[in-house]
N, C-alpha and C positions, 0 to 999 in steps of 0.2 A: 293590597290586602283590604276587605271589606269584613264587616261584624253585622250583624243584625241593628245596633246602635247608630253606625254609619248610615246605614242604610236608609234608615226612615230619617236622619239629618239631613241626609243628599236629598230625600223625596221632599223636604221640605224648606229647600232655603226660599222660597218664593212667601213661605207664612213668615219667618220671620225677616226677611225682609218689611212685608207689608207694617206688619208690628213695629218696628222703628220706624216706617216710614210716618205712619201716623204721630207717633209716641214723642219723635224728634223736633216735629213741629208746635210742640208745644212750649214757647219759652218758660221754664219754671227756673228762674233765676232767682235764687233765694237769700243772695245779698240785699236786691233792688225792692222794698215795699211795694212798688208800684207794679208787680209782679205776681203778688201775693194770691190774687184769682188764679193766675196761671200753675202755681207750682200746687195748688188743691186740687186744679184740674187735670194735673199730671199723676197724681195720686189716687184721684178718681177713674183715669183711663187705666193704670195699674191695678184697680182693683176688679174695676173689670174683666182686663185679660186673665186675672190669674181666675177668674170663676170660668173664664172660658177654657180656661186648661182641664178645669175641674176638682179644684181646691176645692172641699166643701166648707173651710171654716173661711171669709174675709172679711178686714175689718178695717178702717181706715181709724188710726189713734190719732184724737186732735192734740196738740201742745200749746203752749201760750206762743210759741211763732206758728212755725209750717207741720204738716199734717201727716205722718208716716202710715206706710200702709204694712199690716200682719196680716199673712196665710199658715193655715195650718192643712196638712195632708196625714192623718194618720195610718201609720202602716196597721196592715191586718195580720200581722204576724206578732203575737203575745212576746212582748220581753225587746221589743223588735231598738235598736238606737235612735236617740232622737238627734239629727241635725236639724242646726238652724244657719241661713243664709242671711248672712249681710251685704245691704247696698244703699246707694242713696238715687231717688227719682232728680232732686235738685242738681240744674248743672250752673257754672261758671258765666259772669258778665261777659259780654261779646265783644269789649271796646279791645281795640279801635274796630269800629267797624269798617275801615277803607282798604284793612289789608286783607278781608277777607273774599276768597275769589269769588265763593257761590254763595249767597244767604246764609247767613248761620242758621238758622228754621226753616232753609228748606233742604232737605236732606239729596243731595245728590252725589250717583256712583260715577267716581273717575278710575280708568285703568290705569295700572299701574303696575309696577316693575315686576311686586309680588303677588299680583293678582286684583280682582279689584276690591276699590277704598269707599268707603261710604263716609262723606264728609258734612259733620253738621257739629253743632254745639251739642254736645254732652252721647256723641257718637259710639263713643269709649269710655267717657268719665262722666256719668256709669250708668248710661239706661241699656250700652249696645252688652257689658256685664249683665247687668239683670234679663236682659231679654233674651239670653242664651240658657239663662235658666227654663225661663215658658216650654221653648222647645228641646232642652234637656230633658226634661221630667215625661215629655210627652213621648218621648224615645224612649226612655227607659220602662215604662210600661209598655207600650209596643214591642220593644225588644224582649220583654221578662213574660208576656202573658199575662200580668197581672193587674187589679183593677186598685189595688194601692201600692204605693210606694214597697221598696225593700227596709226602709227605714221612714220611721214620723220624721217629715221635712216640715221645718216652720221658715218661713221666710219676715226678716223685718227691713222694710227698707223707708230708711228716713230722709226727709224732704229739710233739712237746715248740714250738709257734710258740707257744702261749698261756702257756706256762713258763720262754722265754726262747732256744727252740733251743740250750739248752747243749750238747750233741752232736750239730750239726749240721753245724760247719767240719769236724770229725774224721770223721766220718760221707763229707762229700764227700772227703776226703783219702783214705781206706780204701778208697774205690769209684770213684776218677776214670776209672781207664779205661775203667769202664761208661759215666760222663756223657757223655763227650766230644757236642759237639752244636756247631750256626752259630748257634741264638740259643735264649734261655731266656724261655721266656712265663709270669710273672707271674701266677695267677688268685686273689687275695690282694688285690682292691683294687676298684674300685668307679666309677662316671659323676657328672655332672655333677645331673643329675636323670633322668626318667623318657625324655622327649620331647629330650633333647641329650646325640647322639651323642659320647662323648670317651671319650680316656684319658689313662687317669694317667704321666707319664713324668721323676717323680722320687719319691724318698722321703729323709725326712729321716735322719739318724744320731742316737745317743744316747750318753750317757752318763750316769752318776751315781757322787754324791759322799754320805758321811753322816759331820757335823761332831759333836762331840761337843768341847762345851765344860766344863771344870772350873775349880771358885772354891775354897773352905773344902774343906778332907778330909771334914768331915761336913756336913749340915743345920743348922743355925744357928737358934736362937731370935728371930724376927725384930725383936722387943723389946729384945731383949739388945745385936743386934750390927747392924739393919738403921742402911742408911744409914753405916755405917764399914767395911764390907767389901763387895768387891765380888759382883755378884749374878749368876751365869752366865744369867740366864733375859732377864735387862735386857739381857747382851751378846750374847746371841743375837737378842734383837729387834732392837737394834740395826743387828748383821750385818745378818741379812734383808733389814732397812726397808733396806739400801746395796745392794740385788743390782741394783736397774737405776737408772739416773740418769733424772734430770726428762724426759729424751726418750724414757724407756723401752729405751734401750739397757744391753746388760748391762753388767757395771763389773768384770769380770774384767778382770788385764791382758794383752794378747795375745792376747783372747778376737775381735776379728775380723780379725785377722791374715792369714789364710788366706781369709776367705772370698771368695767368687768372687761381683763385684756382677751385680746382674740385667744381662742387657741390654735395650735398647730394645723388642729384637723380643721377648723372652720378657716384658716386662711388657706388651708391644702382646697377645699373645696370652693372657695370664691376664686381661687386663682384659675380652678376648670372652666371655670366660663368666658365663654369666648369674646374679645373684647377688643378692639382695632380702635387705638389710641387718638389717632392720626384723624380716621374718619368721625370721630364720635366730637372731638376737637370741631372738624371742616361741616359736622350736620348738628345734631342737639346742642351743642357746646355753644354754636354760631360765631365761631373766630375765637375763639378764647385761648389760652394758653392754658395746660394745667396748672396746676397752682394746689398746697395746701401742705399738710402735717409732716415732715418728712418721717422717711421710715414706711410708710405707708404707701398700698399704690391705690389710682385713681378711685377703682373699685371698692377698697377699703377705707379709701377719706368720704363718700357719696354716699355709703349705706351702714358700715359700722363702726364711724365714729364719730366722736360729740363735735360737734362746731358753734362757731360763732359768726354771726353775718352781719355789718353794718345795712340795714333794709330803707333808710333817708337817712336826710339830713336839711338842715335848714335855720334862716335865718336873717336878720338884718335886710335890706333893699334888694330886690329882687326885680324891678321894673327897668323899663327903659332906659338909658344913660346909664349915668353914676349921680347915688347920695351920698356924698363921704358922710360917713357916720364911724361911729363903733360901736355895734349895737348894745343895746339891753340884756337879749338873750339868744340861745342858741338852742335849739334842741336836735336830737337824732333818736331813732328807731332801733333797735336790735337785736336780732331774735337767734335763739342757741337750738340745736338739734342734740335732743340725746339720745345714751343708749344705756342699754342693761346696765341697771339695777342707781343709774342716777336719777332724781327726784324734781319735778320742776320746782316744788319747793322751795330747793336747797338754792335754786337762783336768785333768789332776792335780796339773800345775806351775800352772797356771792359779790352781785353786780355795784350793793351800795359799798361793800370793802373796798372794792376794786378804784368806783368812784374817788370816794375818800380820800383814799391813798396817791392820788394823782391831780388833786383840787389846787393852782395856784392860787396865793392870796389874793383875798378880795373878790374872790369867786365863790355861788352859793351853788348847791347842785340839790334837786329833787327827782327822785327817781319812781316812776309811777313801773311797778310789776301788775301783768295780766292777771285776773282774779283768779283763773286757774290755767295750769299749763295742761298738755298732754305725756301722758305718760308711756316711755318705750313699750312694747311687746314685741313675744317671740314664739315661734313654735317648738314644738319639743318634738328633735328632727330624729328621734328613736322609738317615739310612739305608733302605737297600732293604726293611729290616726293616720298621721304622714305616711307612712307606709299604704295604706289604702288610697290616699292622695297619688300617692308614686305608680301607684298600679294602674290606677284609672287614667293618669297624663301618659303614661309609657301605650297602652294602648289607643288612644286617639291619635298619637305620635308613632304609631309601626314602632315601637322602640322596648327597649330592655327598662325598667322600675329602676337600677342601678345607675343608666347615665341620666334620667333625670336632673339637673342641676337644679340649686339650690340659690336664689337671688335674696340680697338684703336691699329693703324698701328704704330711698332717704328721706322719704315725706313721713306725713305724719296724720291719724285719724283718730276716729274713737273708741279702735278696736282696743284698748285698754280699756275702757270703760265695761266694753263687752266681758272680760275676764274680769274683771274687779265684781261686779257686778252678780254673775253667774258663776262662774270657777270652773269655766267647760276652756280646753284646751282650743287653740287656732291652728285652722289650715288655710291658705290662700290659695284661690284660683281666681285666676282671671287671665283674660285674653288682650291685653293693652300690648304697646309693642313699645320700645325707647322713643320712637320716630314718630308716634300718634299724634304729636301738639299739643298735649292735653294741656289747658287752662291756656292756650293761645290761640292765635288767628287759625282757619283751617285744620282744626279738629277733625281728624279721621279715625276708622276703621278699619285694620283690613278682615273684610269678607271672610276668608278661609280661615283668619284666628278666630274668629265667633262661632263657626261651623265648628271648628275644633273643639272649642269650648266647651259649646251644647253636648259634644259628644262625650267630653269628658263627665261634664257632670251627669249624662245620664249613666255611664261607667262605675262615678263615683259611690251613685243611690245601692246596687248592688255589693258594692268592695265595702262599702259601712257597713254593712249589714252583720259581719263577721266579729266588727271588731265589739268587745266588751262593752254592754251599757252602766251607767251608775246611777239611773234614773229610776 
């Protein structure tokens, strides 16, 4: 089967090719300061291409860290919807650098099972996303005859996602009048596999907490005093070993208070998607055993529902030999995943209860909470919106808008910010696959999902067009 939209995709995978190839060589690592040229100049080459698309409005927004760049495209049809696209140019630290096979910045195509993979730092997570926009857009005016958009496309794509987006709510606060848009499309996320058409239309929330437990003022001679005073590093395993109980649920109090249970029909529809236990264990998992909430399956503990994760731990002598000691203190790390309609907030009375309540004497505990957490979203999978989403994946996919499946995201971004912000509803697209790497050694592509993608979202521009504006 072939479209018009296809067609000028297939005549052009050699443009965007070229496009990442350039784009991917730019390390914009937005944790590292010492990068900090780089990820402006990734921003810079981004603003670029998108004048080379033919954007007429662009604009590179500076923040007190890294630099996001806005496109605007007004559609020439009066009353026309306004989409806005999110992404970020910033990608992921390279370390260890020794397991990776080809240079992370230099972009090179390996064949493979599913066709071929375009392997570099930030391949998928998220310049080879945004880059499927460029030649989206440029299909879909070739495919429609027309010289604007079927819908105003504003694109923002920000340079701190892999840093945390620390100025990115102030960032939308500073510039809303520009946002204003009917819905925000998502290209920060990823399918089901190669061959099952879905999307993503939830993600989880975050927060974290880092405990720091104290025993003795000093280190202690563990000869001297072990066994008559108490040992912070013993009350911190302790702790830990108490974060989930025998069913795997966590043992904060209050901790699922709020959460919002599956329903029928959203676990009828995760259960659709196709998912081979065995191999996902033997590839992405890397040996692991499943493990987690009982009652739940794999699918339903990964993407909608709240956890909690021991992320360090540390303490006392750590060098060569042995110091007998017992230490001072102890600390560990730990970060929760939530979902609808719980608050990071609500974590911080949560984790000191939790503490408290499990403090042996003579132990003091201080709990540092993250200034702010992230907050779950989700899409509203009966809107005109999604439905236009479904029309546009089912077409680049030869397929029906009904077997579209429906993936929940376990990570976590600033797509709440986006809705908090604006109050335009979320659709997700993007072309990532489980198997890409993303935020590890050899980070890939594959080729034919990006092609897909483009295609879809030139699909997309047209299918918005229909749905209701509120702008």
């Amino acid at each position: 089967m072939t479209n018009p939209e296809r067609e000028f995709v297939t005549a052009c995978h050699d443009d965007l090719r070229a496009d990442l190839d350039a784009w991917l060589r730019i390390p914009s690592i937005s944790a590292d300061p010492a990068h900090a040229p780089d990820v402006a100049r990734s921003a810079e080459w981004l603003a670029e291409a998108l004048r080379r698309v033919g954007f007429p409005t662009v604009e590179i927004w500076p923040t007190p860290g890294a630099p996001a760049v806005y496109a605007e495209w007004p559609s020439g049809d009066p009353g026309a919807p306004v989409a806005l696209v999110y992404g970020h140019h910033d990608v992921q630290p390279v370390d260890p650098l020794e397991l990776w096979v080809h240079p992370p910045f230099e972009p090179t195509v390996v064949e493979g099972p599913d066709g071929p993979e375009l392997h570099a730092r930030g391949a998928i997570d998220d310049k080879g996303n945004v880059a499927m926009h460029l030649l989206g857009m440029r299909a879909h005016l070739a495919a429609t005859g027309r010289d604007t958009p079927a819908v105003t496309v504003k694109l923002l794509v920000e340079g701190e996602e892999e840093s945390g987006s620390r100025h990115f709510a102030a960032l939308l606060a500073e510039r809303r009048a520009r946002l204003d848009c009917d819905v925000v499309v998502v290209s920060d996320t990823g399918m089901a596999a190669p061959d099952v058409p879905s999307a993503v239309v939830s993600m989880r929330g975050l927060a974290g907490a880092e405990i720091t437990l104290r025993g003795p003022a000093v280190d202690l001679h563990s000869g001297s005093f072990g066994g008559a005073v108490p040992n912070p590093l013993h009350a911190m395993a302790e702790l830990l070993a108490s974060l989930h109980d025998e069913q795997g649920r966590v043992t904060l109090p209050g901790f699922y208070d709020k959460v919002r249970p599956l329903s029928d029909r959203e676990r009828d529809l995760m259960a659709r998607v196709p998912f081979d236990e065995q191999a996902w264990l033997a590839g992405p998992a890397a040996g692991s055993a499943a493990y987690g909430e009982a009652g739940f399956s794999t699918l339903e503990r990964t993407g909608a529902r709240p956890t909690a994760e021991v992320n360090g731990m540390w303490g006392g002598y750590q060098g060569p030999g042995h110091k007998t000691i017992i230490p001072a203190e102890a600390h560990a790390k730990i970060s929760f995943r939530l979902v609808a309609d719980q608050a990071p907030a609500d974590i911080a009375d949560q984790v000191r209860a939790w503490v408290d309540q499990r403090l042996p004497e003579g132990v003091t505990a201080e709990v540092l909470i993250g200034k702010a957490g992230v907050a779950p979203c989700a899409s509203d999978l009966d809107s005109p919106g999604m439905a236009a989403l479904r029309r546009a994946i089912a077409q680049a996919w030869d397929g029906d808008p009904d077997e579209v499946l429906y993936l929940r995201e376990g990570g976590s971004g600033p797509e709440a910010d986006l809705v908090e912000q604006l109050g335009a509803p979320l659709l997700f697209l993007g072309a990532g696959l489980p198997t890409d790497r993303i935020h590890s050694p050899n980070e890939r592509v594959l080729l034919p999902m990006l092609h897909r993608g483009a295609e879809a979202a030139a699909h997309l521009w047209r299918e918005l067009a229909g749905i209701p504006g509120r702008t």
